[in-house]
C-alpha positions as CSV (number, residue, x, y, z in Angstrom):
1,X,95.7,55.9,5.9
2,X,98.9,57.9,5.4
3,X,100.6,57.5,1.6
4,X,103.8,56.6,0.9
5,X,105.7,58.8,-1.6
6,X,107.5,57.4,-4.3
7,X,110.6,57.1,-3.7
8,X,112.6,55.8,-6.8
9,X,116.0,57.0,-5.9
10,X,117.7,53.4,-5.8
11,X,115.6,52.3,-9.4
12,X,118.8,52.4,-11.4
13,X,120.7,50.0,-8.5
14,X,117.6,47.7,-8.5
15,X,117.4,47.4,-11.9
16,X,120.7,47.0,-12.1
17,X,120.8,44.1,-9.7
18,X,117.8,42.5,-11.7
19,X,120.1,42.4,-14.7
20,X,123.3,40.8,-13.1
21,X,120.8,38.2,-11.5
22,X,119.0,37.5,-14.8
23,X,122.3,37.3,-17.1
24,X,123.9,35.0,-14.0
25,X,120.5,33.2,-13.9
26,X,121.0,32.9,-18.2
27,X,124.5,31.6,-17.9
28,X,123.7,28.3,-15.3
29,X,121.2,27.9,-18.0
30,X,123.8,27.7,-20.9
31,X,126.0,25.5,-18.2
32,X,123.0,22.9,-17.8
33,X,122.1,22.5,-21.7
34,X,125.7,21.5,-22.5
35,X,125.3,19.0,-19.7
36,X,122.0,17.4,-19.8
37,X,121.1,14.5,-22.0
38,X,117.4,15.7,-22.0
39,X,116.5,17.4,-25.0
40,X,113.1,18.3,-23.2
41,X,115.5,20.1,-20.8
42,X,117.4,21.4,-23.1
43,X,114.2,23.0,-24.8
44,X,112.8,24.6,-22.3
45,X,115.9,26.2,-21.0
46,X,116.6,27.3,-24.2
47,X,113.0,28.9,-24.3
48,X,113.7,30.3,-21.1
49,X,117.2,31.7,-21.7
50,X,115.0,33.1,-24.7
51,X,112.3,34.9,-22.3
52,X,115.4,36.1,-20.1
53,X,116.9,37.8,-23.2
54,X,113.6,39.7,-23.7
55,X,113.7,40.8,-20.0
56,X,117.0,42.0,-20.1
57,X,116.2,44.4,-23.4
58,X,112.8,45.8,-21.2
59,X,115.1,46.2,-18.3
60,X,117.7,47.8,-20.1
61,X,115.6,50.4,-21.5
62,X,114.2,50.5,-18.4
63,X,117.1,51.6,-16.4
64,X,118.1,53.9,-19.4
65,X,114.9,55.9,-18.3
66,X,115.1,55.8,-14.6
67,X,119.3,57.1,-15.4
68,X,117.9,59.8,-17.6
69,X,114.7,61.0,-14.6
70,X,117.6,60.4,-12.1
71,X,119.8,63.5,-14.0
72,X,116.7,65.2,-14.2
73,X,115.4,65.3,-10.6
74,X,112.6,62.9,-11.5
75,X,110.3,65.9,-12.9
């Protein structure tokens, strides 16, 4: 069984996508709990929108390192 190398030359532009998909993901969120009637709705997209903010911090940081390894020549 051959190995694959790790390649992680498009991280940044994955991560990257990731964020723009989360933050759009965050903003139909905000759209539907000025909408709905449903405070159980409302709740749990606020908890969500909550988890997604979490996310985004991780995957900021994240893509602060892979930018910084990506200068470096992933050493």
């Amino acid at each position: 069984m051959k190995h694959n190398p790790d390649d992680r030359s498009d991280n940044v532009e994955k991560i990257q996508f990731n964020i723009n998909h989360t933050i759009r993901n965050m903003e139909l969120a905000e759209e539907m709990i000025e909408i709905t009637d449903d405070p159980k709705m409302k709740k749990a997209l606020e908890e969500k929108n909550e988890r997604r903010r979490e996310a985004l911090n991780s995957m900021r940081a994240e893509i602060r390192d892979e930018a910084l390894d990506r200068e470096r020549g992933y050493e």
